[in-house]
C-alpha positions, 0 to 999 in steps of 0.5 A, a space after each residue: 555139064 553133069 555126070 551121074 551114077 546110078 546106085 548099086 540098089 537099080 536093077 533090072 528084070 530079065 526072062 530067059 530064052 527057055 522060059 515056056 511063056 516066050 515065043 520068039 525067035 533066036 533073033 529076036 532073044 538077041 535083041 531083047 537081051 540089047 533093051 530088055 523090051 518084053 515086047 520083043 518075046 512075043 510072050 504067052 503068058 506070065 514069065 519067070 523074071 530074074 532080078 539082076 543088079 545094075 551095078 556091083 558093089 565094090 566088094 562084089 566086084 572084086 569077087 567076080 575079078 578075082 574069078 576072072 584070071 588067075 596066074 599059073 606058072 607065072 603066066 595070067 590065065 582066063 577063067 570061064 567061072 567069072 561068068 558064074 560068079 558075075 550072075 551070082 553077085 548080080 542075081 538078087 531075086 525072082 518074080 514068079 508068074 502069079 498063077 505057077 503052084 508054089 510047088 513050081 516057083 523058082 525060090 531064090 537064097 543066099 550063100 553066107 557071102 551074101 550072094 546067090 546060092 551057088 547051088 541055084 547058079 548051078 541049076 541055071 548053069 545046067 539049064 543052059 539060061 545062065 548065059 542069057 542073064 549073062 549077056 543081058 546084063 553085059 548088054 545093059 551095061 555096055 548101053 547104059 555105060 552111054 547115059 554116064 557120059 557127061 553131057 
């Protein structure tokens, strides 16, 4: 029997649904998002990919906790910001297509805590590709989950 974990360093890439080189149907986005096969996008040229850890560190974990609940009059309350928050501390770069004018690339920055610039979570937030970095990620992790089983 063995059980390993992977480092906090693994990452993923991902491309999101309104990227123009993507040429596939919602359905099949769905999918892509459970396996983060490109093949899947029926792609027309180079994506944007964004650079997604695997795993969180301890102290970025806590972040995206603490923005998940919060107490209001003694009662727990859910918060939608802990899906910001979890893009944020995950989000750890960009890989523009080649050929896009450095005028065009998507620049990636850090706030002072060392995670994704809020301002640019924002942007993605607005440009309504925030929640398929989201889900790719909860569908990575739900699947992945299976490979640190013992065996």
């Amino acid at each position: 029997m063995s059980f390993s974990i992977e480092s906090t360093d693994a990452t993923i890439k991902v491309v999101v649904s309104k990227d123009s080189a993507v040429n596939c149907t919602e359905d099949e986005y769905e999918k892509y998002t459970e396996t983060l096969d490109e093949s899947l996008l029926k792609l027309e040229g180079e994506p944007t990919r964004f650079l997604l850890r695997k795993n969180l560190s301890y102290e970025a974990s806590q972040k995206v906790m603490d923005a998940q609940a919060t107490f209001v009059k003694g009662k727990v309350q859910m918060k939608m910001s802990y899906v910001m928050e979890e893009v944020r501390a995950s989000w750890i770069g960009v890989e523009n297509p080649s050929d896009l004018p450095a005028d065009k690339c998507l620049v990636w920055k850090r706030d002072n805590d060392s995670l994704a610039s809020r301002d640019l979570v924002a942007l993605l937030q607005s440009s309504g590709v925030l929640m398929d970095l989201y889900k790719a990620r909860q569908s990575f992790q739900a699947t992945s989950g299976e490979s640190a089983k013992k065996k």
